[in-house]
N, C-alpha and C positions, 0 to 999 in steps of 0.2 A: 278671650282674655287679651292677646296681643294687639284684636282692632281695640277694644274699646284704652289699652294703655297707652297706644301711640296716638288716640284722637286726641285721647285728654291732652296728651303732652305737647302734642300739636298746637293746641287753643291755648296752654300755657307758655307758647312762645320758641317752643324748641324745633331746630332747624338742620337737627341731622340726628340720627339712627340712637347715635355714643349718647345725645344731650336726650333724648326720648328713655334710653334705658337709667342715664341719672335722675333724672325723672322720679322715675317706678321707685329707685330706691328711698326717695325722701319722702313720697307718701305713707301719712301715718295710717292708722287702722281703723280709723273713720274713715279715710280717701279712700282707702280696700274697701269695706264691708259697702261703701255707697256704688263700688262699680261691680259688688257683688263675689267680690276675693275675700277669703278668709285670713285674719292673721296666722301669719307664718306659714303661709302657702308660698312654696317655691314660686318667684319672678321671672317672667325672660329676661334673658342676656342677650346683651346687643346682636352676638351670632345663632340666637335664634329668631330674635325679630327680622331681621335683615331679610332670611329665606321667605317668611312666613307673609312680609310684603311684596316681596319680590312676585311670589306668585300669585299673588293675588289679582283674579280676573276685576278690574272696572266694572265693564261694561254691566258682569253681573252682580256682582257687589249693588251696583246702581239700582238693578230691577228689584232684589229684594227688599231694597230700603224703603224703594217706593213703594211697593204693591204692601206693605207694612202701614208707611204711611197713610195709604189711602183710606185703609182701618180705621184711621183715626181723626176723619174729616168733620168737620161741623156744618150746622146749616144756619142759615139767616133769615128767619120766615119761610120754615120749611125747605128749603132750596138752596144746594153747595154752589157758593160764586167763588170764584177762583180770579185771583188777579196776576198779569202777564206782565213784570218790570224788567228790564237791564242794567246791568251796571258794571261797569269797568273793576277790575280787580286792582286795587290802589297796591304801587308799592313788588308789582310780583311783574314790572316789565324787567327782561335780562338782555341787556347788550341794543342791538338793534332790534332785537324783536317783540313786539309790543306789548304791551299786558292785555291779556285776554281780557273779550268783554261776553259775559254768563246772562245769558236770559231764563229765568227761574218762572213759576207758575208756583202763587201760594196760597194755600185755602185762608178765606178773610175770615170763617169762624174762629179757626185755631192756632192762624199764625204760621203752621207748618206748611214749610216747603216743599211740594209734592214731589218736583222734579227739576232738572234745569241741565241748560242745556248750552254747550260753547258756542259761540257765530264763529263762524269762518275766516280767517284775515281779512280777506276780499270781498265778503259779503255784509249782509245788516240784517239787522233784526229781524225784517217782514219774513221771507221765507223759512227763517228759523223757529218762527212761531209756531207750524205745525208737526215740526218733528218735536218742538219740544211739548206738544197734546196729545199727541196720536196715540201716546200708553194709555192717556187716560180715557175713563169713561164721562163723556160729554152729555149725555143724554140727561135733560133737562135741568143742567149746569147755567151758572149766567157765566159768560169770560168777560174780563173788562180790560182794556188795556186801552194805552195812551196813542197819540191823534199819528203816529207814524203809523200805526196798525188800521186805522181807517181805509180799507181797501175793498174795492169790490172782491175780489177774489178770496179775501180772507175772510169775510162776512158770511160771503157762500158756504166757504168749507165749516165755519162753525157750526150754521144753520143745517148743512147735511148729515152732519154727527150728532145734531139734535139739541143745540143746544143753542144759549142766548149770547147777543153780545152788549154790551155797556161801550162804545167807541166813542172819542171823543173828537169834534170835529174842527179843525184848526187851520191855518193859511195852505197848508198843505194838499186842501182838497176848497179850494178857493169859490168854485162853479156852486161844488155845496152848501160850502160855507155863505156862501152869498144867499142861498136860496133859504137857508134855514133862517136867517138872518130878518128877512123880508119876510118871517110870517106875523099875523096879528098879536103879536106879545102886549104890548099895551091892553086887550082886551082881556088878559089874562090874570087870573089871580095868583097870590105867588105867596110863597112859606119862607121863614128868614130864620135865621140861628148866628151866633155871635159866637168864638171864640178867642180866648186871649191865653199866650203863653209868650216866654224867649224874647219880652218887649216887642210882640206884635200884638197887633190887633186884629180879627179878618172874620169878616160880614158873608155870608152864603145869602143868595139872593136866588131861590130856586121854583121856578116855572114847568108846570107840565103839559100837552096837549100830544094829541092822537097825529100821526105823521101822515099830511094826505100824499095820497096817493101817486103825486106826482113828484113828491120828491124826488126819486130816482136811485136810492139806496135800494140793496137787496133786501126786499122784504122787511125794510123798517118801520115800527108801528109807533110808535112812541118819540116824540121828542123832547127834550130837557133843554132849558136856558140856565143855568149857572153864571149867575153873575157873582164873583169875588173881587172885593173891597179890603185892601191889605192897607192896615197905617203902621207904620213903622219911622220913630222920629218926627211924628208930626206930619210924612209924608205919606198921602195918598197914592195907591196905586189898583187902578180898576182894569178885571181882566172877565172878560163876557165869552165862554165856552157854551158848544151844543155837543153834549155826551147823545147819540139815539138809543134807545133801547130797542131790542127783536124781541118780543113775547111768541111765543106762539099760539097765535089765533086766527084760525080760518084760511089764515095768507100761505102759511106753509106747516101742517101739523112737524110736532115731534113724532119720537117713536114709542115718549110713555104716552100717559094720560095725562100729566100733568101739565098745568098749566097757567099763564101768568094775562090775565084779562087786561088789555088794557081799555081805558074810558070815556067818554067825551068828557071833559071836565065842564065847559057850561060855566054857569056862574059861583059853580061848587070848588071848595079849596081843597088842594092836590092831597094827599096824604103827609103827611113830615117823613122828611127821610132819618134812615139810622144814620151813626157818626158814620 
């Protein structure tokens, strides 16, 4: 009863113990009966929430949430893809010390965030990626994360716990990017989609082919041309991304059976992807 009063009152802006227990009090009995209180069930008072947070372990707080969460995963064509973002906490830096930046892992069926995890002052992202996986069960997952995670070393560790990754490839990995860049895309047929919202406009321009073998990626099978076309005010802006896909086939099994084929496409048209 005391976590679920103090999150709510938390989300509704309150910023100390006193303002969390006024709170409780002005909840009517629709607010109670939806967090599962009955009317005129005795409330905490501020001097018992106080202890009641005070001891409360994190670290395992955290593990049940998750392993709760994980309960409640969704799949996308059969298979949980799990997405890897960061983002700075607006608004929570104190003094000189900065506002932490949260790197989260969130299942894209259901929205829910499985887990996440602090970066260090002094470090970044890369290496926090895998402590922020490691609870989880990877095995024949797809991970996708943005072009700083493009790493030989991170690619491996996904593919050893058996699962896929969606990486996208950008100035940052320049040798590849050039190489990707230089394959026959012109020969290639390609699927488009159009969406508009916020007075933008933005065109996906999406190409698939099988990744030969000299790319030089860990075990990557598959490559993607994303081409996006943003107009906003009349103005044009054109940005040409290569996400690789890892399937697992032949190049490095999982440890289920399942499995994601990739194809020669030929003069055949890619499949349409989902949103």
């Amino acid at each position: 009863m005391v976590l679920s009063l103090a999150i709510t009152g938390v989300l509704a802006g309150c910023r100390s113990l006193t303002a969390i227990w006024e709170y409780t009090t002005d909840l009517t009995a629709a607010d109670l009966r939806s967090l599962g209180l009955e009317e005129g069930q005795a409330l905490p008072s501020e001097s018992t929430i106080r202890p009641v947070l005070q001891d409360l372990d994190p670290a395992g707080l955290d593990a049940l949430l998750r392993s709760w969460l994980c309960t409640r995963t969704g799949t996308i064509e059969g298979r949980t893809v799990i997405a890897v973002d960061g983002k700075t906490m607006r608004g929570a830096r104190q003094g000189q010390v900065p506002a932490p930046h949260l790197l989260a892992a969130l299942d894209q069926a259901t929205g829910a965030v499985l887990t996440q995890q602090r970066v260090a002052d002094k470090s970044n992202e890369i290496p926090a990626l895998r402590e922020l996986l490691e609870p989880l069960d990877l095995d024949g997952a797809v991970i996708t994360a943005d072009a700083m995670h493009t790493q030989v070393d991170t690619a491996e560790w996904i593919r050893d716990q058996g699962g896929h990754y969606v990486l996208t490839v950008k100035g940052n990995q320049k040798t590849l990017h050039r190489t990707l860049k230089a394959l026959p895309w012109k020969s290639v047929p390609s699927v488009s989609s159009v969406d508009t919202g916020h007075g933008r406009r933005v065109r996906r321009t999406v190409k698939a082919v099988e990744a030969p073998a000299w790319v030089g990626f860990p075990a990557a099978a598959q490559v993607l041309q994303v081409r996006r076309t943003r107009t906003l005010k009349g103005r044009k802006r054109v940005e040409v991304v290569y996400p690789g896909l890892l399937p697992a086939h032949d190049r490095r099994p999982t440890r289920s059976s399942s499995r994601l084929d990739p194809r020669t496409l030929g003069n055949r048209e890619p499949s349409p992807l989902g949103p």
